[in-house]
Every structure is written in C-alpha cells, then in structure tokens.
C-alpha positions in Angstrom: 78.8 -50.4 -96.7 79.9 -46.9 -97.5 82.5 -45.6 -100.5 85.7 -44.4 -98.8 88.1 -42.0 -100.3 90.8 -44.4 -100.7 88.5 -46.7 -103.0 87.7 -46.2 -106.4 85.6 -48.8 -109.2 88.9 -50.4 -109.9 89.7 -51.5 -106.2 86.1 -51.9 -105.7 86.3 -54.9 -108.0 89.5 -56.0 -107.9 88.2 -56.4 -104.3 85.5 -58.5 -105.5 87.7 -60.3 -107.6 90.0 -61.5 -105.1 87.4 -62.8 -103.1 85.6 -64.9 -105.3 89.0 -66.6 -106.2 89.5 -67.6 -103.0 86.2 -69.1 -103.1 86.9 -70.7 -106.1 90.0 -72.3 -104.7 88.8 -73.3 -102.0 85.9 -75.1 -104.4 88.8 -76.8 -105.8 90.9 -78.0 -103.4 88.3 -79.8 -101.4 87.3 -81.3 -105.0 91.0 -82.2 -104.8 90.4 -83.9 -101.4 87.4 -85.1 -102.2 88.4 -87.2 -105.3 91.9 -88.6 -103.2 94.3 -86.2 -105.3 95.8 -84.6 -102.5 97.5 -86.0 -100.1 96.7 -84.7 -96.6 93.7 -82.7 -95.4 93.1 -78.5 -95.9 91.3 -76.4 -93.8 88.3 -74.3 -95.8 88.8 -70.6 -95.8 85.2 -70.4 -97.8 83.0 -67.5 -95.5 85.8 -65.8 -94.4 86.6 -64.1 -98.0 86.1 -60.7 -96.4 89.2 -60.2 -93.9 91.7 -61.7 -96.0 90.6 -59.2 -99.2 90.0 -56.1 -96.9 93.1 -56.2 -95.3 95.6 -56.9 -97.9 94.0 -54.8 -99.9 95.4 -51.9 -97.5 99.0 -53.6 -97.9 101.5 -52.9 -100.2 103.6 -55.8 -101.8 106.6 -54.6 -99.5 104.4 -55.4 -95.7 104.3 -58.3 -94.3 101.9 -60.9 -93.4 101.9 -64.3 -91.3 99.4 -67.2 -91.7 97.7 -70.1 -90.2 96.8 -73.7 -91.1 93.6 -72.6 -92.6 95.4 -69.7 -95.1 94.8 -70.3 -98.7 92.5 -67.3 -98.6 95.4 -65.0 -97.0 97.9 -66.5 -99.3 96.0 -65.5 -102.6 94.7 -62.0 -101.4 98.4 -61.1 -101.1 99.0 -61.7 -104.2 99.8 -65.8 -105.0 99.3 -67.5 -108.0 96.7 -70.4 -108.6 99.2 -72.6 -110.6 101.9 -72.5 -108.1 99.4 -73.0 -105.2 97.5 -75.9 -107.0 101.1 -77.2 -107.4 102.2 -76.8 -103.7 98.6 -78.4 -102.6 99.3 -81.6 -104.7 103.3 -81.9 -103.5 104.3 -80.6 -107.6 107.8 -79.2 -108.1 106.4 -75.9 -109.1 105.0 -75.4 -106.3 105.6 -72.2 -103.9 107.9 -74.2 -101.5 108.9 -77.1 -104.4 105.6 -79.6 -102.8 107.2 -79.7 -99.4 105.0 -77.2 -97.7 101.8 -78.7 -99.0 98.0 -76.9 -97.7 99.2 -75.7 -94.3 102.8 -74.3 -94.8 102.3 -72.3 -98.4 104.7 -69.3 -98.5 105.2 -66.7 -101.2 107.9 -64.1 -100.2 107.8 -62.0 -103.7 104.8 -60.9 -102.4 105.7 -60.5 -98.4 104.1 -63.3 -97.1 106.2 -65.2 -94.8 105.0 -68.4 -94.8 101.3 -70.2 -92.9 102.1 -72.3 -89.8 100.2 -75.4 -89.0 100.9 -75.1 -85.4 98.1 -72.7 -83.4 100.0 -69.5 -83.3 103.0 -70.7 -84.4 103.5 -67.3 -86.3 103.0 -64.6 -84.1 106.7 -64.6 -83.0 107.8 -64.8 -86.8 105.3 -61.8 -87.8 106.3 -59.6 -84.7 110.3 -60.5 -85.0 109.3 -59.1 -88.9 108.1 -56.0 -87.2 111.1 -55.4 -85.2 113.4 -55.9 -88.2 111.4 -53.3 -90.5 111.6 -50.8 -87.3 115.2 -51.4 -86.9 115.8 -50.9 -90.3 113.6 -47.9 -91.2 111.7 -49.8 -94.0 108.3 -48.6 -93.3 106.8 -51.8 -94.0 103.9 -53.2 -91.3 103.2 -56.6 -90.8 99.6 -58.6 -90.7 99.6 -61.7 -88.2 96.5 -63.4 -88.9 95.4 -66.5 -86.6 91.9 -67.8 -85.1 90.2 -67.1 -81.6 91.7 -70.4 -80.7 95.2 -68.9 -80.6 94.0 -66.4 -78.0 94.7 -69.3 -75.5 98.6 -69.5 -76.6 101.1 -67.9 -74.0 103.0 -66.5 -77.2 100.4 -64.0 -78.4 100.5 -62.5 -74.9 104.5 -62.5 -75.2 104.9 -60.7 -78.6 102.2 -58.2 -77.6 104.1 -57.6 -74.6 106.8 -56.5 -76.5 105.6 -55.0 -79.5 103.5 -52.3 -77.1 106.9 -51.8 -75.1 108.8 -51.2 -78.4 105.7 -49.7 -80.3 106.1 -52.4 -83.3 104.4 -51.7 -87.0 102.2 -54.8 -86.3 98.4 -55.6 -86.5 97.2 -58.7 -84.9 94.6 -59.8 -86.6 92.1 -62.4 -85.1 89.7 -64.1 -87.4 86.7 -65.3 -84.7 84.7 -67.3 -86.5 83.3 -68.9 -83.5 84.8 -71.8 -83.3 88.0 -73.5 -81.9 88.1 -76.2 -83.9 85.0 -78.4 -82.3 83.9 -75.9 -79.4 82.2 -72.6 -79.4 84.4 -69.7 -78.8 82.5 -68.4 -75.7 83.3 -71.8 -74.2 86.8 -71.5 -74.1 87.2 -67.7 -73.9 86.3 -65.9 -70.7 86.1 -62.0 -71.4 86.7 -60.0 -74.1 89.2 -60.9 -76.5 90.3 -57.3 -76.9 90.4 -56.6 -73.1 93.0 -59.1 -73.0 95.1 -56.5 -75.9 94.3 -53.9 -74.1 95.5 -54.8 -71.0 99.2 -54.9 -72.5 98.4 -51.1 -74.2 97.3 -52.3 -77.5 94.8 -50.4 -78.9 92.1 -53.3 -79.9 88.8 -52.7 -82.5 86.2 -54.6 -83.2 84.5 -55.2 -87.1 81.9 -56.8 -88.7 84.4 -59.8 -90.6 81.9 -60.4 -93.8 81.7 -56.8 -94.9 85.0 -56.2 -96.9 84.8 -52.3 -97.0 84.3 -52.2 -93.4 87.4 -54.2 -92.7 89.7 -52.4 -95.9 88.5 -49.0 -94.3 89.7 -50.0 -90.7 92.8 -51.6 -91.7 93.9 -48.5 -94.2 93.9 -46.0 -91.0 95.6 -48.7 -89.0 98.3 -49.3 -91.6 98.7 -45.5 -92.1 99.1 -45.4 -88.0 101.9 -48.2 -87.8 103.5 -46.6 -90.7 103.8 -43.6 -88.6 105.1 -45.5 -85.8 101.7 -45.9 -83.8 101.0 -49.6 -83.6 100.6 -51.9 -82.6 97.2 -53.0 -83.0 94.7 -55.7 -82.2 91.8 -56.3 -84.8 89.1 -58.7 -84.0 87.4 -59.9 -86.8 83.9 -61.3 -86.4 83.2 -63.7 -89.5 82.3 -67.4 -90.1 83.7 -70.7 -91.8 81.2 -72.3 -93.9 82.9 -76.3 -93.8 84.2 -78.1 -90.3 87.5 -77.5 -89.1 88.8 -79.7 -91.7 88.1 -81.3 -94.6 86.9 -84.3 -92.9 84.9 -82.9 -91.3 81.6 -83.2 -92.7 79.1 -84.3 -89.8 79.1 -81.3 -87.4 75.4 -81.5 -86.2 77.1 -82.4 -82.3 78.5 -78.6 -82.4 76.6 -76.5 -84.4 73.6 -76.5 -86.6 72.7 -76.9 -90.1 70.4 -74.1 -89.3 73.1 -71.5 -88.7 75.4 -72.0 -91.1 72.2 -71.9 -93.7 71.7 -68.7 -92.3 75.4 -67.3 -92.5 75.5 -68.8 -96.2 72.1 -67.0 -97.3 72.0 -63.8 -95.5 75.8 -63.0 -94.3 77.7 -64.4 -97.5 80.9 -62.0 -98.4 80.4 -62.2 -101.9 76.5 -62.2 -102.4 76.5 -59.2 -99.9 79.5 -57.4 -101.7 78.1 -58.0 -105.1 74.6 -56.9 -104.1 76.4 -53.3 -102.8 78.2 -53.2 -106.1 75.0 -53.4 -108.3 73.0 -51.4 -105.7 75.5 -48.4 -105.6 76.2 -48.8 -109.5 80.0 -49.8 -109.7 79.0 -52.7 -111.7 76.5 -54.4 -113.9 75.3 -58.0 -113.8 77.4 -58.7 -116.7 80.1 -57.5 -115.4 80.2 -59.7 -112.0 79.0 -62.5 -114.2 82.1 -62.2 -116.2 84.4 -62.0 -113.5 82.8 -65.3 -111.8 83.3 -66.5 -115.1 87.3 -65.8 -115.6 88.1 -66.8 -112.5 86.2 -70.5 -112.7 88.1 -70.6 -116.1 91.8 -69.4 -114.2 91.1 -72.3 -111.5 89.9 -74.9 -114.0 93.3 -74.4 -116.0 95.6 -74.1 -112.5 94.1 -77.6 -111.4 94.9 -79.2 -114.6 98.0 -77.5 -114.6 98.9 -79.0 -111.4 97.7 -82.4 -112.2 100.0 -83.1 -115.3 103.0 -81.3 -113.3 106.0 -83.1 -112.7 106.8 -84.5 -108.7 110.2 -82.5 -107.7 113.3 -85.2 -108.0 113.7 -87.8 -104.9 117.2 -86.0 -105.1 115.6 -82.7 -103.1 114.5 -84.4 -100.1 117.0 -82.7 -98.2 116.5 -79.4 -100.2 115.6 -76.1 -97.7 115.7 -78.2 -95.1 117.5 -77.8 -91.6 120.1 -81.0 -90.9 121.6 -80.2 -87.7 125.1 -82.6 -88.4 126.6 -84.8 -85.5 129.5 -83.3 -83.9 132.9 -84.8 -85.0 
C-alpha cells in the first residue's frame, strides 16, 4: 500500500471507517437471519470491504452506481444510512424503498445509487442507460456497475459494452471475482480472460488486487477522472473474496471449497486487519484510535437494529404503492 496525493489522514480513515461498517452490518444482518427476524435470505458482502470503499470513495454524491443481490456493502459505502437499511432488511416503513425492496433490491437515490438487482446482471442496462443520460445531458457524472464473475456469462454485459465503447460512455464496469459463481469455481465456468472479453469490444480493462483498498481508490480516481473527460468506458476486474456461502444458508460448503482457504483469506488477506495494520505501520493512526472507531460503529449498528426492530410495518394500504399496475384495456 502506498500514500497517493489525492489521500490525506481524513480519507484514510474515513476509508477505514466505511469498511468496518459494512462488516458490522453484515454481522448484523445474518444475526437478523440467524435468529428468524428477517424474512428472506441476504447474500454476505463480509471480505469484500475493499472494492465497495475504494471505489466510492473516488465518487462524488452526484455519480452513479448500480448493484447486485449481494450489495449491502456498495449500498453503505455510497453513503446509506444503518437505520433506514436495517429498516428495509426487516420490511419497516422507514425503510429506503418503505420494506418492499427488502436485502436484494435496497436503493438510495439521495446518494446516486440507483437501486441492487436480484437478477445476475440485471443492472448493467440500468447503469449504462445512466451513462448515456449524463453524456447527453453534460452532467459530468460517471456511473459504477458493480456485479460478480458470474454475470460475465450474461449476453447483456456484452450488449451495453458494445455500446458504451461505440458511444464512449462515462461508465466503469466493475467485476467483483471472488471466485465463485455461486457453488462453482470461476475458472470452471469462465474460459479466458475476463478482461480479454472487454477488450475485445475496445474497452480498456485493468486488473487489481480487490482486498487492498488504496490500490483499488488509486485506480478508480484516474479512471473516474478519464470518464469525466470523456475517456471511458472501462472494465475493472476486481480480485477479492466472500468469507460466508452464496447465501445465508449456506453454511456447509466443504463440497466446493475448503475451510482451509477461507481460514487463510480471513487471517492473512482480511481488508480491514491488512488496512489497519498499514494505518498503524505508516502512523495515520494509533491503536486507540482504530479501537474507537470499531467501537462507534458496533454502538451505530447496535442502535440501527433496535431501531428497526420496534419500527412500525408500512400500512396494508401501500401494497400498491411504487408499484407498476399495467390496467386492462377498456
């Protein structure tokens, strides 16, 4: 990890600070699961702390970004709250989408995030079409699509990167491989490189180490300043790791990967622990001072859950609220 001139002490721990809430949520909602107060499953962001924090970071609140079914940790590095996603996760009127959204479709606009899509690259056409717009209307914003290596075998990425090269879009596609599509290894399903296959449509693609946070906020401020400038798009592959299964439930994964390597991603590639080690190490921060950050944020997540808990359900009255009724023809 090296200091980059865009980074001062400030973003260095506000950096840290992000991704140990996500953790922390993440805690939480599987607690949630775990003790049959949600209804429905989550899928764990917990491991992959680093891209969601290092490219947000490089965002302002006026850019984009597009999710995916496991995006609690892109949701909160963009800015979200932990009492309105607590709310959302337990189907609570206060929610971000009023409880109807729920852990796979949380959207918070205020802060440019369009919305996470439970369906395997369900987004790419929403975060590219968001590109176009802010092109056509000379906004300067760029747009983040995040989705898995999984989604590399969906017709629509190759689509939307078709078209963003041809137009030259303000878009990153972002592709968080942490190895697995769902139950199978990536390099079972994938043939080749996944940023040949950008390439091949004229997309410049780059590859980075997904845990370290400074190497992925350094990359994604040059790229951001380069779409800005009307440069993109770009592909970003994003080599990290998700510490639970694919879901929730599931717990006994010994039939596609080992308890010996994720012991060793959790011990010697953690996010945090590395990040926090760098911090000390290059003295932007003391022991006490990570200590008390760990410490506010358990406190913040303890308080959102309860929060959540004794909120009230959204009346049976708004079941047709934001929702799309196509009516019969006369």
């Amino acid at each position: 990890m090296a200091k980059t001139p865009e980074t001062n002490t400030e973003d260095y721990l506000r950096m840290y600070r992000q991704m140990v809430r996500i953790r922390a949520f993440e805690d939480n909602a599987n607690q949630l699961y775990l003790s049959a107060k949600m209804p429905g499953l989550t899928h764990m962001y917990s491991g992959q702390e680093a891209v969601a924090v290092g490219i947000c970071e490089a965002l302002e609140d006026s850019d984009h970004i597009t999710s995916t079914h496991r995006g609690h940790g892109h949701c909160v590095a963009k800015g979200a709250e932990f009492k309105e996603m607590f709310c959302e996760l337990l189907g609570k009127e206060e929610g971000y989408c009023r409880g109807k959204g729920g852990s796979m479709h949380i959207a918070d606009q205020s802060h440019g995030n369009l919305g996470a899509n439970a369906i395997v690259g369900g987004s790419m056409g929403i975060a590219t079409g968001a590109a176009l717009t802010a092109k056509l209307q000379k906004t300067g914003a760029v747009t983040v699509c995040f989705f898995g290596d999984g989604a590399t075998a969906q017709g629509l990425l190759y689509e939307v990167m078709n078209m963003a090269a041809l137009w030259k879009l303000p878009v990153i596609y972002a592709c968080e491989n942490n190895g697995y599509s769902e139950y199978t290894r990536t390099d079972e399903i994938a043939a080749g490189s996944l940023t040949a296959r950008a390439e091949g449509f004229g997309v410049e693609a780059h590859q980075v180490d997904g845990q370290d946070v400074l190497a992925v906020n350094q990359l994604t401020q040059k790229l951001v300043q380069r779409a800005r400038s009307g440069e993109g798009p770009f592909f970003v592959q994003l080599d990290t790791y998700r510490y639970h299964g694919h879901h929730v439930g599931d717990i006994n994964r010994d039939y596609y990967r080992s308890k010996e390597e994720e012991t060793l991603w959790k011990t010697e590639r953690d996010p945090i622990t590395n990040f926090g080690r760098w911090l000390l190490d290059e003295g932007v921060a003391s022991d006490d001072e990570l200590d008390a950050i760990r410490a506010a944020v358990k406190a913040e997540a303890e308080e959102a859950v309860a929060h959540a808990e004794a909120a009230r359900y959204p009346d049976a009255s708004e079941v047709s609220m934001h929702v799309y009724v196509d009516s019969p023809a006369a």
